[in-house]
Backbone as CSV, one residue per row, in Angstrom:
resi,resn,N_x,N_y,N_z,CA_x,CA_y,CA_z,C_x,C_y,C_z
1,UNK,5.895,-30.315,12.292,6.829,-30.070,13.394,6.853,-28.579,13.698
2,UNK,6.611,-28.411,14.888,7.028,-26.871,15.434,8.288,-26.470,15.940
3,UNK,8.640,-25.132,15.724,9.910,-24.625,15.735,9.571,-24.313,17.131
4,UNK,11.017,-24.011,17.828,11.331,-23.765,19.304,11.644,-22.989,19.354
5,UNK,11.555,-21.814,20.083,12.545,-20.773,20.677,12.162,-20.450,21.877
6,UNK,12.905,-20.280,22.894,13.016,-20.130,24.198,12.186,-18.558,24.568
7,UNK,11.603,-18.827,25.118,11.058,-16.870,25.115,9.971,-16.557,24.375
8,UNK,9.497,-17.470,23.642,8.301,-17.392,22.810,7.108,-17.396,23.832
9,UNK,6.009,-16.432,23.193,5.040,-16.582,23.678,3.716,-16.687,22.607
10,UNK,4.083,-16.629,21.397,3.064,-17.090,20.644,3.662,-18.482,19.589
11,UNK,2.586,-18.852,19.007,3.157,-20.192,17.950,1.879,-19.654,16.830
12,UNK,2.388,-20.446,15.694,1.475,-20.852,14.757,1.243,-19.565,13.587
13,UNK,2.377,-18.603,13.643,2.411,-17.880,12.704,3.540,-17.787,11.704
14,UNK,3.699,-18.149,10.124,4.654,-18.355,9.540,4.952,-17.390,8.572
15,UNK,3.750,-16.244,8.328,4.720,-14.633,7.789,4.647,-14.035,8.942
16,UNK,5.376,-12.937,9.131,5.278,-11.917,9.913,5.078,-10.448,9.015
17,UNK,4.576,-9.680,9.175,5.107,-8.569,8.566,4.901,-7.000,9.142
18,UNK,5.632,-6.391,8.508,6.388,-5.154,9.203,5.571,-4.300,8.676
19,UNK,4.989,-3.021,9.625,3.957,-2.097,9.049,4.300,-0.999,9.653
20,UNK,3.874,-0.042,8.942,4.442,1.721,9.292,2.856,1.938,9.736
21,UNK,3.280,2.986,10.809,1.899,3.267,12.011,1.469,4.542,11.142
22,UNK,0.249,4.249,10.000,0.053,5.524,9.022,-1.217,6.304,9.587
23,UNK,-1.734,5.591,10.547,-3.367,6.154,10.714,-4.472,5.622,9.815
24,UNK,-4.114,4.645,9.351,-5.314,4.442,7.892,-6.116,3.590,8.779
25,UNK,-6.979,3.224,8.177,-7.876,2.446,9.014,-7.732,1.110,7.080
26,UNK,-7.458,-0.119,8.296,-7.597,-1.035,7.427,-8.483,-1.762,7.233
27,UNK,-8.802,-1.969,5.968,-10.220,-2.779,5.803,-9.873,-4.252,5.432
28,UNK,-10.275,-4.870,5.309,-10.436,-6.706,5.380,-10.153,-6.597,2.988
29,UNK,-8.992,-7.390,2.980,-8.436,-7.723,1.387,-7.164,-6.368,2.145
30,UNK,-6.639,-5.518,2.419,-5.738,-4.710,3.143,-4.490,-5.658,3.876
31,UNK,-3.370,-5.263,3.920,-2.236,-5.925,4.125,-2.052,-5.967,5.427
32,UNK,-3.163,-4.950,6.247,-3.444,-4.669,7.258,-4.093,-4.925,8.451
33,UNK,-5.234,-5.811,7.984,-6.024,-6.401,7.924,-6.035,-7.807,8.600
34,UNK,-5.645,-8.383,9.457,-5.796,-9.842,9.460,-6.760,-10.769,9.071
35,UNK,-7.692,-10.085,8.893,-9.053,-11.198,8.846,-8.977,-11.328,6.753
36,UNK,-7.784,-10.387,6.500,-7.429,-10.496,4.866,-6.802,-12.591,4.856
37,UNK,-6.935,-12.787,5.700,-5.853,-13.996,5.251,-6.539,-15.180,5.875
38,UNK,-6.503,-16.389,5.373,-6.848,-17.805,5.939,-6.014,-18.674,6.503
39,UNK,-4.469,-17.911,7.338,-4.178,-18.542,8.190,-3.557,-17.513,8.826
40,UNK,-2.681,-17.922,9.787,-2.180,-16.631,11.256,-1.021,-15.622,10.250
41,UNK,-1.213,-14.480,10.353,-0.148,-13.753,10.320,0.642,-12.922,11.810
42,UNK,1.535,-12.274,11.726,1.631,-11.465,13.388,1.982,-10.278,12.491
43,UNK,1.826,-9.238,13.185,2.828,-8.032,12.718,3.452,-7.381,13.685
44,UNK,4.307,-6.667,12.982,5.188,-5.502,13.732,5.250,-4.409,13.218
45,UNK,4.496,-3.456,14.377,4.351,-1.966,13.824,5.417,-1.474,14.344
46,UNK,5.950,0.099,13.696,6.865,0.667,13.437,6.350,2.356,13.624
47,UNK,6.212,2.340,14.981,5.564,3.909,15.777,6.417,4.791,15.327
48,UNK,7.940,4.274,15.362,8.931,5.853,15.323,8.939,6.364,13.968
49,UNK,8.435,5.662,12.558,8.709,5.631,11.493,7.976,6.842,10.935
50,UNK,8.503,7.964,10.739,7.910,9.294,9.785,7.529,8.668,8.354
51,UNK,6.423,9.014,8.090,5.370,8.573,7.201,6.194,9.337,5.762
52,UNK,6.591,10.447,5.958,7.031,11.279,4.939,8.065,10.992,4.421
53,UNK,8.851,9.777,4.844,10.144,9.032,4.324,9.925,8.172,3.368
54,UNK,8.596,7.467,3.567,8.340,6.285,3.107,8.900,6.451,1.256
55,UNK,7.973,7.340,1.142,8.383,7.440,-0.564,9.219,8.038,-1.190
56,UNK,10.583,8.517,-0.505,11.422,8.819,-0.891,12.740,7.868,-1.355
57,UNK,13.634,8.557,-2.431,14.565,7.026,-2.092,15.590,7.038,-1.688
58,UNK,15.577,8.211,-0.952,17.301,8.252,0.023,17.033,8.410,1.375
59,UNK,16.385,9.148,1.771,15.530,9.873,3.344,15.257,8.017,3.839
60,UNK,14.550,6.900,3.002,14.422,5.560,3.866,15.319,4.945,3.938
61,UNK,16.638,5.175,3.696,18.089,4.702,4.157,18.023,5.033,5.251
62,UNK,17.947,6.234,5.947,18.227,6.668,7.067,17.402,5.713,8.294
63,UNK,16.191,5.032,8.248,15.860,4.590,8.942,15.210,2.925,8.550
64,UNK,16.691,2.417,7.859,16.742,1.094,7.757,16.696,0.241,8.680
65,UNK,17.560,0.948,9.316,17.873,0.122,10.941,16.593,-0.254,11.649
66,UNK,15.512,0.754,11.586,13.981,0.423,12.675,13.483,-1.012,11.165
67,UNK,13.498,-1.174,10.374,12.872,-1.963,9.107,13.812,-2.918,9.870
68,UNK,15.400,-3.369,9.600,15.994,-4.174,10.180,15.964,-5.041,11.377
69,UNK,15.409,-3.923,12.320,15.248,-4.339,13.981,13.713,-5.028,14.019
70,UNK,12.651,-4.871,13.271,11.853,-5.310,13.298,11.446,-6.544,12.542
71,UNK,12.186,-6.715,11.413,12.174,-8.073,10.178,13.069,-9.221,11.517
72,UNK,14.137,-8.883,11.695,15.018,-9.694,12.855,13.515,-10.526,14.230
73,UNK,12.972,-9.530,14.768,12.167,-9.544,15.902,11.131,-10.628,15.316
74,UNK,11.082,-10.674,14.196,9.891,-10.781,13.460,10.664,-12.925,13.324
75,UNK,12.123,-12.782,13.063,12.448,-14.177,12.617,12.253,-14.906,14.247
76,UNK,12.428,-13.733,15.476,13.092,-14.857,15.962,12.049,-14.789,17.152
77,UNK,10.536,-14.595,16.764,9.457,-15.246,17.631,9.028,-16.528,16.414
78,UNK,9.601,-16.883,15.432,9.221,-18.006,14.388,8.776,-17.848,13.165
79,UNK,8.665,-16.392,12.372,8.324,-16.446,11.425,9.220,-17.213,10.429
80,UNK,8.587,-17.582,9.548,9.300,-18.318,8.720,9.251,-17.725,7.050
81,UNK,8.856,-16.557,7.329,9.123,-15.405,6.063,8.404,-14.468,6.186
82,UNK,8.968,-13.108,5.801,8.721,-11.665,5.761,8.138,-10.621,4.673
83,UNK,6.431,-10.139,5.105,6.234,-8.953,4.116,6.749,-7.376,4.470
84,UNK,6.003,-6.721,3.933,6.539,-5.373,4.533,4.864,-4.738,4.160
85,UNK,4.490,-3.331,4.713,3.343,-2.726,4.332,3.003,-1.756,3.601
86,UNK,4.244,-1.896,2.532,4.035,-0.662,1.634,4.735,-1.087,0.340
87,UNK,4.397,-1.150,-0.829,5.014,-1.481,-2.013,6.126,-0.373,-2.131
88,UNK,6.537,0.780,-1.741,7.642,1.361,-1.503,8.648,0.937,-0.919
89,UNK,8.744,0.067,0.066,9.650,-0.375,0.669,10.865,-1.461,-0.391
90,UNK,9.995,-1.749,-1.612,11.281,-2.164,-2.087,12.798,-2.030,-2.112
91,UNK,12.645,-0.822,-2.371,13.889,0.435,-1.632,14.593,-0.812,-0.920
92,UNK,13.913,-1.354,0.187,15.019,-1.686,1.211,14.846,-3.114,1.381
93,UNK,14.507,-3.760,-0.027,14.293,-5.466,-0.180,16.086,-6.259,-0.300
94,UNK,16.906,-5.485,-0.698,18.689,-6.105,-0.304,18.814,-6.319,1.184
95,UNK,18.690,-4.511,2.142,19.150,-4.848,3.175,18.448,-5.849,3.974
96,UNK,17.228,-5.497,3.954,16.814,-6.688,4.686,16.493,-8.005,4.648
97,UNK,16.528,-8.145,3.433,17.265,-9.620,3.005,18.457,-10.016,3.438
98,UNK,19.645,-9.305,3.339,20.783,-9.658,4.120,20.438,-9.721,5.613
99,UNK,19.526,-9.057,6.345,19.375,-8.993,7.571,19.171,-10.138,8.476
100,UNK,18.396,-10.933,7.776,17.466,-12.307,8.295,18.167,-13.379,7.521
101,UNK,17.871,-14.363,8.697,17.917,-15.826,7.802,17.040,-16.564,7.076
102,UNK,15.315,-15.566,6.596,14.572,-16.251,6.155,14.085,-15.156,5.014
103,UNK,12.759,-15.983,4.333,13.091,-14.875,2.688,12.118,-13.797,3.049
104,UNK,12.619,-12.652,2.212,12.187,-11.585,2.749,11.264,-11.081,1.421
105,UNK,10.095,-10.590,1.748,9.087,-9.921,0.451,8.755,-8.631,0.414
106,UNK,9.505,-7.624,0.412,9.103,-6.090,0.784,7.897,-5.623,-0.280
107,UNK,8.468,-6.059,-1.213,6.809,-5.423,-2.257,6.373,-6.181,-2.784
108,UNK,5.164,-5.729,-3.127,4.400,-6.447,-4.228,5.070,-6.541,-5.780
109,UNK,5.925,-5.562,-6.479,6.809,-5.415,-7.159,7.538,-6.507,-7.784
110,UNK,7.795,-7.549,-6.425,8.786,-8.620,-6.782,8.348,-9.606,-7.409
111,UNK,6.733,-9.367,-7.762,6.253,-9.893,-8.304,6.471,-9.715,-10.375
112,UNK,6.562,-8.959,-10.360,6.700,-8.362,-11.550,6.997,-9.570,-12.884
113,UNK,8.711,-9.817,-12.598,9.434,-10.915,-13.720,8.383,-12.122,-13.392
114,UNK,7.738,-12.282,-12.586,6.963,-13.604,-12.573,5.796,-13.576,-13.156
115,UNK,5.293,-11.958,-13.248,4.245,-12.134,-14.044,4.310,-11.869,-15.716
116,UNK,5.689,-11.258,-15.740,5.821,-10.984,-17.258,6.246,-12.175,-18.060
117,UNK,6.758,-13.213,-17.279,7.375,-14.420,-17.743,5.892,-15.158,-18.228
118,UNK,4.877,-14.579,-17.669,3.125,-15.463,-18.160,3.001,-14.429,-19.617
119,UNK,3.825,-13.363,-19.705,2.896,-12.829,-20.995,3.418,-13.228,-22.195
120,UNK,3.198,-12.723,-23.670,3.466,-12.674,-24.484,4.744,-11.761,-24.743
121,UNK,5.754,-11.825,-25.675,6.529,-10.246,-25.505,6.142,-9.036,-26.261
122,UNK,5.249,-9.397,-27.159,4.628,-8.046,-27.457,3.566,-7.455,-26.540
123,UNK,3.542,-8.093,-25.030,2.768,-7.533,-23.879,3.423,-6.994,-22.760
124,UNK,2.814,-5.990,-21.693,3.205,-5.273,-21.064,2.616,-5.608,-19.574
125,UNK,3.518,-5.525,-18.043,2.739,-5.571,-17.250,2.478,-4.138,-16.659
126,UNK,1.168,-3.957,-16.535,0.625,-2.730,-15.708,0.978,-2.416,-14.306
127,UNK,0.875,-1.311,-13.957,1.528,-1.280,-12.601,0.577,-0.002,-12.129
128,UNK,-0.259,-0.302,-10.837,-0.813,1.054,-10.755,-0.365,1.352,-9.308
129,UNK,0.081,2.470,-8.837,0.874,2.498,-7.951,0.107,4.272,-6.800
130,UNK,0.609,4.438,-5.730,0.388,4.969,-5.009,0.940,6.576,-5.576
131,UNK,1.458,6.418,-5.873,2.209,7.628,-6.684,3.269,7.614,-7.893
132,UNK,3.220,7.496,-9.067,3.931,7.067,-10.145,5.136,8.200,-9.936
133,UNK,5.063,9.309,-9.823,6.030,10.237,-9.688,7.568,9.981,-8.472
134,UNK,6.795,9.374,-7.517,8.212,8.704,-6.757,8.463,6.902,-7.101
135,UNK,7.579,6.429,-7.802,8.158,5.189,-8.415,9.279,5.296,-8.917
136,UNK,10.770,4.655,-8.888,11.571,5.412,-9.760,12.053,3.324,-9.734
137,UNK,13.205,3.921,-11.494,13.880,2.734,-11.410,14.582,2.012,-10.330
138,UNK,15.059,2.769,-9.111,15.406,2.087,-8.256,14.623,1.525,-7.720
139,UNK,13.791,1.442,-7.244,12.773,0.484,-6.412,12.315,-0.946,-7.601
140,UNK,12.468,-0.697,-8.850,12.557,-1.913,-9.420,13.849,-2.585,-9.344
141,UNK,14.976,-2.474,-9.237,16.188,-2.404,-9.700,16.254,-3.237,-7.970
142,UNK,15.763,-2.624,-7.155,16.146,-3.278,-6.110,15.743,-4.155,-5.224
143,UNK,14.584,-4.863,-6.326,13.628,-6.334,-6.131,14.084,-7.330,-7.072
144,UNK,15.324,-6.824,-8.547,15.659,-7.383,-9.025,15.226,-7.626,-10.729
145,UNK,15.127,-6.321,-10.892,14.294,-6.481,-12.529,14.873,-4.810,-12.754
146,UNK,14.610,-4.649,-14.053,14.791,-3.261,-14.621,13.620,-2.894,-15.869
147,UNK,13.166,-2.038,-16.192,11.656,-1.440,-16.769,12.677,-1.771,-18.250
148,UNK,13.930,-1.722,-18.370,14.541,-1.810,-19.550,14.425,-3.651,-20.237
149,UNK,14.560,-4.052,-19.143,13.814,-5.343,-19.346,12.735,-6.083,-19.618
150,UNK,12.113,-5.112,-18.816,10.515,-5.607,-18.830,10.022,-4.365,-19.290
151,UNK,8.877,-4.916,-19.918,8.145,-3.395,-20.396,6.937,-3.386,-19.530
152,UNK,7.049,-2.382,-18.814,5.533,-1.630,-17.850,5.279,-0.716,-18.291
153,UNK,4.210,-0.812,-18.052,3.084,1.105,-17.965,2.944,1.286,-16.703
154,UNK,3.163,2.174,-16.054,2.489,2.669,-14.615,1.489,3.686,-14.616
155,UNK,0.482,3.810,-13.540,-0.564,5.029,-13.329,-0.355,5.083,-11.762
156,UNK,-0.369,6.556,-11.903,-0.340,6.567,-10.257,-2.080,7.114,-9.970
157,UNK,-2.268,6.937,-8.443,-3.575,7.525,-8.040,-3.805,8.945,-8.258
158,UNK,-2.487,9.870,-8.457,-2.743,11.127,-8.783,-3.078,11.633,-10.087
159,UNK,-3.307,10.535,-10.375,-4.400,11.250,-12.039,-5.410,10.705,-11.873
160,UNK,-5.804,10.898,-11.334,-7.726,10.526,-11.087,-7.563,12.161,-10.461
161,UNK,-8.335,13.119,-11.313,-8.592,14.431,-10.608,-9.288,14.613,-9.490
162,UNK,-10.071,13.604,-9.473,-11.485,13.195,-7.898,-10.636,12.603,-6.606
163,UNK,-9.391,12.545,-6.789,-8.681,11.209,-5.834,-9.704,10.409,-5.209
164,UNK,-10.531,9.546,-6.113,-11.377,8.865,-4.560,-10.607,7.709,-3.978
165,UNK,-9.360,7.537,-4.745,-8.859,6.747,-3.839,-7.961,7.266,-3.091
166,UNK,-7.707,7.296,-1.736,-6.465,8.032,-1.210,-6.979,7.982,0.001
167,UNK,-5.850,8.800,1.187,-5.317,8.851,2.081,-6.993,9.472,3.004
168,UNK,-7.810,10.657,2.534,-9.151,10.703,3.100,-9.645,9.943,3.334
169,UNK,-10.295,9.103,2.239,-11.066,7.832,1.978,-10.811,6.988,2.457
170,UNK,-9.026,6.594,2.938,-8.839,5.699,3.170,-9.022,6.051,5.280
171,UNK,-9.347,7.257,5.198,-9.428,7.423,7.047,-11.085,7.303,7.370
172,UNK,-11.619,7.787,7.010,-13.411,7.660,6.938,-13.794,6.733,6.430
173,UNK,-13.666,5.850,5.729,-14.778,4.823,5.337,-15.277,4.074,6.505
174,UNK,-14.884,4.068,7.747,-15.905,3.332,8.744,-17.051,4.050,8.683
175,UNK,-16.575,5.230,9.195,-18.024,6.608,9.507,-18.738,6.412,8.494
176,UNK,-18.174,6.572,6.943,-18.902,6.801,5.783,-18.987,6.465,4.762
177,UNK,-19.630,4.828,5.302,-19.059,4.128,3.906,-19.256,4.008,2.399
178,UNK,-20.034,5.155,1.963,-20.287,5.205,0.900,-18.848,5.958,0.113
179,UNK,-17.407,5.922,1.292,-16.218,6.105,0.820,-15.727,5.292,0.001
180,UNK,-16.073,3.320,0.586,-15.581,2.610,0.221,-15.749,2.561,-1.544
181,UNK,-17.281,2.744,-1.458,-17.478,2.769,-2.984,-16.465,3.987,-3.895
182,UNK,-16.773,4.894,-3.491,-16.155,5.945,-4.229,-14.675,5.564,-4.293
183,UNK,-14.011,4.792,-3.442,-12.718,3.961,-3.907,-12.836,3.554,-5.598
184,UNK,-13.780,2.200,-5.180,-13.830,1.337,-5.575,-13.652,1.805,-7.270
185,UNK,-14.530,2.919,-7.288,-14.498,3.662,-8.851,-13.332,4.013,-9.186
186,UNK,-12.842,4.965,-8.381,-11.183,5.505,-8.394,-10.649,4.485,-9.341
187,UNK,-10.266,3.122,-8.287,-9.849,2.160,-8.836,-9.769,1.603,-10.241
188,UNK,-11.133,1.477,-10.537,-11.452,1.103,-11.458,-11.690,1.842,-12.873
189,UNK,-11.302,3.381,-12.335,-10.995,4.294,-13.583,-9.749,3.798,-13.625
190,UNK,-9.139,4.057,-12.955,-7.570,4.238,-13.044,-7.005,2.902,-13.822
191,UNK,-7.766,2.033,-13.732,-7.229,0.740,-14.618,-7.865,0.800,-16.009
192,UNK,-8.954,1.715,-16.264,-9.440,1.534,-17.307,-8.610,2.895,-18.115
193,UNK,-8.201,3.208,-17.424,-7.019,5.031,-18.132,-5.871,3.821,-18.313
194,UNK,-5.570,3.315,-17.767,-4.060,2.742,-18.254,-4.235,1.501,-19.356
195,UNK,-5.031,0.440,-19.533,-5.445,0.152,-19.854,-5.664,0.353,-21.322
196,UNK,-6.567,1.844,-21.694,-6.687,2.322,-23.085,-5.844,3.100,-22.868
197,UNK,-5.155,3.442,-22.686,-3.963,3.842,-22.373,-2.133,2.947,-23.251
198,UNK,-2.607,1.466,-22.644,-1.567,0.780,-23.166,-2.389,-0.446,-23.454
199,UNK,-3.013,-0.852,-24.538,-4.138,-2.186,-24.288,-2.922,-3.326,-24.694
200,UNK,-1.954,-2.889,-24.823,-0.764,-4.036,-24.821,-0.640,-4.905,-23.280
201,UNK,-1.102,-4.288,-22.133,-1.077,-4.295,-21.217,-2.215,-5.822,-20.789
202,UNK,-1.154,-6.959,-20.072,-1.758,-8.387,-20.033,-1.962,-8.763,-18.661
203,UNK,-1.136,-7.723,-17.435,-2.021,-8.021,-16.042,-1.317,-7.482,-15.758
204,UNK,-2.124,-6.569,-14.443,-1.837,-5.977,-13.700,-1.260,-6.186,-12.252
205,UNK,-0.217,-5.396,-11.648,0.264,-5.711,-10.499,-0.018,-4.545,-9.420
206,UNK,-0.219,-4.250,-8.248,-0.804,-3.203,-7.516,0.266,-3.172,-6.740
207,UNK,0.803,-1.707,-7.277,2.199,-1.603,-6.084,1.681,-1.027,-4.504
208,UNK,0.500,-0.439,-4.191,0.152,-0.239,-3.329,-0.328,-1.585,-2.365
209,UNK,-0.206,-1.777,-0.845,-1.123,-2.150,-0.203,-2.189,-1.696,0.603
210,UNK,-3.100,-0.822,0.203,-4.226,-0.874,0.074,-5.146,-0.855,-0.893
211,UNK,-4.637,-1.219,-1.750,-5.024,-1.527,-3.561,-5.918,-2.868,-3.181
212,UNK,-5.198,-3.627,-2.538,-6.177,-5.168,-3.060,-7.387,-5.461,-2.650
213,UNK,-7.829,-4.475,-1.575,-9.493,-4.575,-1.531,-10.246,-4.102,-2.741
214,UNK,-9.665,-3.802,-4.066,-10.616,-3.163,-4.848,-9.931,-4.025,-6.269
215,UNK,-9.248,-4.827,-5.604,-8.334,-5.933,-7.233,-9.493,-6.381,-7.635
216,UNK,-10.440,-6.863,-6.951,-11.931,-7.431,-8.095,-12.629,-6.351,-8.991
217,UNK,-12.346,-4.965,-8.184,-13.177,-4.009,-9.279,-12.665,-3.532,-10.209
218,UNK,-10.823,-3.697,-9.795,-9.989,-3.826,-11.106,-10.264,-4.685,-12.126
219,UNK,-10.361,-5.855,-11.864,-10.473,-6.834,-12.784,-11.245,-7.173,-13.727
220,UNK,-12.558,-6.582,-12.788,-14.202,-6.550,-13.278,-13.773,-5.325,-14.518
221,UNK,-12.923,-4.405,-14.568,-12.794,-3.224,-15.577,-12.287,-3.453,-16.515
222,UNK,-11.102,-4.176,-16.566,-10.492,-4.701,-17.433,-10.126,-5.685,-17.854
223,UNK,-10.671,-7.076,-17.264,-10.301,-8.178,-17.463,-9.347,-8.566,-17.564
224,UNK,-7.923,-8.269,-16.955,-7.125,-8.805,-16.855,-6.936,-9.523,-15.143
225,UNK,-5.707,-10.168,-15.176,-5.185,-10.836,-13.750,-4.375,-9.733,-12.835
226,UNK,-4.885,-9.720,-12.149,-4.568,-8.432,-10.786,-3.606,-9.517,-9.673
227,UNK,-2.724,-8.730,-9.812,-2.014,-9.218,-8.746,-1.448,-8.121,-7.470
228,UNK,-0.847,-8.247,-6.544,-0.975,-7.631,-4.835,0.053,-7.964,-3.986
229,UNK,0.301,-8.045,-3.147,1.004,-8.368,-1.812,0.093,-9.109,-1.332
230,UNK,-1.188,-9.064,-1.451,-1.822,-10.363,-0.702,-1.813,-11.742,-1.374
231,UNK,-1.925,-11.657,-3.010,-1.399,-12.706,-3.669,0.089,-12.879,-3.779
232,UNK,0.974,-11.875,-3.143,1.998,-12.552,-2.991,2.589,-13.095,-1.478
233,UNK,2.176,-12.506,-0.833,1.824,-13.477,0.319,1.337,-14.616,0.889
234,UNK,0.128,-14.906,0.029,-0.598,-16.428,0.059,0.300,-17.425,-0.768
235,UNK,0.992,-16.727,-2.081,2.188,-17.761,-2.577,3.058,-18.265,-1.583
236,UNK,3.549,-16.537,-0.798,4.537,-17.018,0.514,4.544,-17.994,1.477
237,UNK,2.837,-17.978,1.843,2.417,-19.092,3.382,3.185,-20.354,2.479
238,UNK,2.524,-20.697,0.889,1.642,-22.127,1.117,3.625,-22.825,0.836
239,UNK,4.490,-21.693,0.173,6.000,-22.009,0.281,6.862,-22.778,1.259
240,UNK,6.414,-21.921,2.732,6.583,-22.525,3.672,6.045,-23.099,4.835
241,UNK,5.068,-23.302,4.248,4.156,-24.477,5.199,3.785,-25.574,4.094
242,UNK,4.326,-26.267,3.419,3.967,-27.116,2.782,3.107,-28.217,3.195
243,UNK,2.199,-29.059,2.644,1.164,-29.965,2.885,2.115,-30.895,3.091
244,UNK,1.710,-32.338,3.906,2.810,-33.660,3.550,1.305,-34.349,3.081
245,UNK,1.571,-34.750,1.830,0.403,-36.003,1.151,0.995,-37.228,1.607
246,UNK,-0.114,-37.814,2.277,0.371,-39.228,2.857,0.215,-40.625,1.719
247,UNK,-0.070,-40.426,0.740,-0.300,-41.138,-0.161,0.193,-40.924,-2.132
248,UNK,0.312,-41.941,-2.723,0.950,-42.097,-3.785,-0.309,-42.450,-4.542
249,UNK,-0.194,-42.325,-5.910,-0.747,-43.245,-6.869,0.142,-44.172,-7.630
């Protein structure tokens, strides 16, 4: 059954999600990306949004309201649940949950208690993140978990002295794609530093979204289960679009 709303001009999309206008150029496994996904997503970009807020954790209060106005816009052409485009945005996974009438997923983060509930308790989940230095307990605290609870290790991209993963790399790799690779390593140091680092450590979660084009070269490093915003998103579709099986045994 399809949902109605008067004023609609598209159908057949059941996340929507909300993206800050960064300049990156998105590549395909990217949150960014549509051709990342095997069924419709829509998005809503967010032009007025200063990039330099994003990772702070008081400065993105101030411009809740554009996150708000756009998750809303987002329910009422039919989405039937909400990401966001930055694992930072946890920050603002309450308000805009209160905002909407449908469930809201700001980070990849919220993944966390679901994956620690798969480990052992003498195991740890990894967290490799865009910048470990503005990760702070609040952005866990406000997806609903605390590091006092759960035991993580985090690495941010700023200890890789080479940054090959980052904000350059992430603007040139059309022109030059022998960027993509030099990611791909980044990546895959950076899991292998945390890693021997904490080998207590039983899977990893990527607070970044542009991390998950390179979750296989994570994985390939350390053999553990990599998880994303794109795997938590594909949990999201299949939530609310459920199959109807026409048959019993």
């Amino acid at each position: 059954m399809y949902s109605v709303c008067e004023g609609r001009a598209t159908y057949g999309h059941a996340v929507g999600i909300v993206m800050q206008h960064d300049g990156l150029i998105r590549m395909p496994g990217d949150v960014g990306n549509a051709s990342t996904y095997k069924f419709p997503v829509t998005y809503k970009v967010l032009r007025d949004f200063p990039m330099d807020a994003i990772k702070t954790t008081d400065r993105l209060f101030d411009y809740a309201d554009l996150w708000i106005g756009a998750a809303r816009e987002l329910e009422e052409i039919g989405c039937k649940a909400i990401a966001a485009g930055c694992g930072f945005l946890a920050l603002l996974q309450p308000v805009l949950a209160e905002a909407v009438n449908i469930p809201v997923f700001s980070s990849a983060l919220i993944q966390v208690p679901f994956v620690a509930a798969s480990l052992r308790r003498d195991q740890k989940v990894g967290i490799i993140t865009a910048s470990a230095a503005n990760l702070t307990e609040r952005h866990f605290n406000a997806v609903g978990w605390s590091s006092e609870q759960i035991p993580v290790a985090v690495i941010g991209m700023e200890e890789d002295p080479s940054r090959r993963f980052g904000y350059v790399n992430l603007r040139r790799h059309v022109r030059e794609p022998e960027a993509i690779a030099e990611m791909e390593e980044g990546m895959a140091w950076m899991a292998k530093r945390l890693v021997d680092r904490e080998p207590s450590i039983g899977a990893i979660v990527l607070e970044c979204t542009n991390m998950p084009p390179f979750a296989d070269a994570i994985q390939r490093a350390v053999n553990r289960p990599v998880f994303d915003v794109v795997t938590m998103i594909n949990m999201v579709h299949e939530s609310v679009t459920r199959t109807r099986y026409q048959g019993h045994l």
